[in-house]
C-alpha positions, 0 to 999 in steps of 0.5 A: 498476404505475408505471414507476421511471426512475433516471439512473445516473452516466455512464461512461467508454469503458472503464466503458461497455464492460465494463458492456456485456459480456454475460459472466457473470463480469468481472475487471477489473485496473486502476490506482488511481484508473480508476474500478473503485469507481464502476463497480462500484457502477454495476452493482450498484445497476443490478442491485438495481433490478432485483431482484437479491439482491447482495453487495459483498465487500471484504477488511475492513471499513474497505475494505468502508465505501468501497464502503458510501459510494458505494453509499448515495450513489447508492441516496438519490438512489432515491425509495423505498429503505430504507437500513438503516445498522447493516446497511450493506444498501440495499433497493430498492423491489421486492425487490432489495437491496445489502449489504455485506459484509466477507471477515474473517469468512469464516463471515459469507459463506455462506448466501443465494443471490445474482444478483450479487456484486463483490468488491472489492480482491479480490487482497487477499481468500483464494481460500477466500471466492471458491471455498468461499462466494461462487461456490456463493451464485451456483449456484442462482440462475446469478448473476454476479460482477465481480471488481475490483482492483489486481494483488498480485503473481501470487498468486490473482487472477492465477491466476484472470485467466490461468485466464479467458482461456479460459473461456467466460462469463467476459472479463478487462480490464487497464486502466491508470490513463492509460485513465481520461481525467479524469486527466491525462497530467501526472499519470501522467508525476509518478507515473512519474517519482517512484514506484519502478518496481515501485509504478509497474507495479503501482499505475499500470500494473496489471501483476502484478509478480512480485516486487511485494513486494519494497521494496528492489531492487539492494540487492547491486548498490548495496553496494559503499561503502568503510567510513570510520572518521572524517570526511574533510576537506571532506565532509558528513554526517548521522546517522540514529539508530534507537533499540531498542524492547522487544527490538530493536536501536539502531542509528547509521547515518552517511551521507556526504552528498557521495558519497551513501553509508552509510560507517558502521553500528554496532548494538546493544542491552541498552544503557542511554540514558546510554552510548547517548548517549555513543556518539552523541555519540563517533560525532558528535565523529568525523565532524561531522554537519550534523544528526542525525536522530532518532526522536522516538516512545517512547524517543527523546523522552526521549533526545533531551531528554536530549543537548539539555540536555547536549550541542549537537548538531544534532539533527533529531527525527522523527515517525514515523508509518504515512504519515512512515515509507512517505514515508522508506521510499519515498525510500530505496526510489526512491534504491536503484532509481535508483541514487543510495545505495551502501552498505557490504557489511554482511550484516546490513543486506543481509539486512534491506533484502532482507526487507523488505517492504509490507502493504496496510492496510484503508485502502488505505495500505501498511505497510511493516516487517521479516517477523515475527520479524526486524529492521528497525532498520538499514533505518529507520536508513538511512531516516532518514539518507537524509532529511538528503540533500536528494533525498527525492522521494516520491509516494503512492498510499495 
């Protein structure tokens, strides 16, 4: 029988140590970028050339391609592996394999008996695909499981880590981003500096925030602005204009760029675009903005083309998009965390800030929006005023 010999990617100390461990069952909560992915695709090839029947399980099946990649990049460089690519499944040339499989589809998870499964991102995954499909495929056969991950807040993941700490079999590892030494010091000091302290904690740290969430903090410390009615002598401002979309509401939110607060909200809807407009132009006649920040997407474009033909306003038009709106959300997000917005108390853009809220995407991105079945136009709003400050550090993970 002719003896195969396969040089796998080398690892760091922390990768090493944790491929090393005899535990049946690893958890690995990590910062981005320490190298989950590359670890975890390093034993579960190792354990497919080895005859091993394994699954990689990622949350949706864009998250689950990433993992695909990796794999089928090192798997080619194997003299006799049969990729399958509608399959996303690599057979070795014994009788082990790696499929990739995603938790979407929770029904698609049952059946086989497995060696070895990773669960991929798996914070992001419902408890039911590790307990009621993926643990019994492991019964039969003793397999074992690596569980890799950022933090999600204390949801099930973190249940599961506290649960380890006393379970024989099984080993945790809290590792943050620093611990991998291809990224430098310099790197991790720009994320500290520049992201939010709970997207730092989480994201960098790999800390299980409690209230990792929440996108707005200190919001009721921060409201304490005094409202202005009109413009005072020798102060700057700026505009944001969020415009209603199906049921939702307009909304002029004007901050005062030479104290660094929102001093003006006004809200409304079922409105048409002509006495919008008026509004915006009364609003503007009263507090002489240096520029006008508005929402380009849908409704705004009309809007916009409209007051350039009939009034010289200087209006800065926006492009939303899910990267340009998580760079204005985290801008405004890092200014509340720091310190540098007071805002007027107004309950109903307290109560949006406070609500609001991220999603992660199958990307990796994070979506950032208001809970279903409430609003967020005072907050973008707010967000696009922010914009004309001049202070919009952001950084991103996603």
């Amino acid at each position: 029988m002719a003896i195969l010999t396969i040089t796998l990617p080398r690892l760091h100390k922390w990768q090493q140590e944790i491929a090393q461990s005899p535990a049946r069952f690893k958890i690995i909560a990590a910062g981005r970028r320490f190298g989950k992915t590359r670890l975890a695709t390093v034993l579960a090839v190792s354990e497919a050339l080895r005859e091993g029947r394994v699954w990689w399980v990622a949350p949706t099946y864009p998250m689950a391609t990433i993992g695909w990649r990796l794999i089928k990049s090192l798997c080619q460089q194997i003299p006799g592996v049969n990729i399958r690519e509608s399959e996303r499944r690599a057979e070795m040339p014994g009788l082990g394999f790696i499929e990739t499989k995603s938790a979407d589809r929770p029904d698609a998870l049952r059946g086989e008996g497995l060696d070895f499964v990773v669960l991929d991102e798996c914070a992001f995954l419902k408890e039911d695909a590790w307990s009621q499909s993926l643990r019994p495929a492991l019964a039969d056969r003793q397999g074992r499981a690596v569980f890799i991950s950022t933090p999600k807040g204390r949801n099930w993941f973190w249940k599961l880590y506290q649960r380890a700490q006393d379970l024989p079999d099984w080993e945790t590892w809290q590792l943050p981003t620093s611990e991998n030494p291809y990224i430098s010091a310099e790197e991790i000091e720009e994320m500290r500096r520049l992201l939010p302290e709970r997207v730092y904690l989480q994201e960098v740290e790999a800390q299980f925030v409690e209230d990792a969430g929440t996108v707005f903090r200190h919001v009721a410390e921060m409201s304490t602005a005094t409202p202005q009615k009109e413009r005072i002598p020798d102060h700057e401002y700026v505009i944001g204009v969020d415009l209603a979309k199906h049921q939702d509401w307009s909304v002029l939110a004007v901050v005062d760029l030479t104290t660094h607060e929102l001093v003006y909200l006004d809200r409304f809807n079922q409105v048409d675009y002509m006495v919008q407009a008026r509004r915006l132009e009364a609003l503007a006649e009263r507090f002489q903005p240096s520029v006008i920040i508005i929402e380009r997407n849908s409704a705004g474009e009309p809007f916009i083309e409209m007051l350039q033909r009939e009034k010289d306003l200087p209006i800065q038009p926006f492009t939303t998009t899910n990267a340009t709106k998580a760079q204005a959300v985290e801008a405004l997000s890092l200014a509340f965390e720091r310190g540098d917005i007071r805002i007027i108390p107004d309950p109903i853009l307290i109560g949006e800030l406070q609500a609001f809220e991220a999603e992660r995407l199958p990307s990796g991105m994070l979506r950032y929006g208001a809970p279903a079945g409430m609003h967020d136009d005072c907050v973008m709003a707010l967000a696009l005023a922010w914009q004309g400050t001049g202070t919009n550090e952001s950084l991103f993970l996603w």
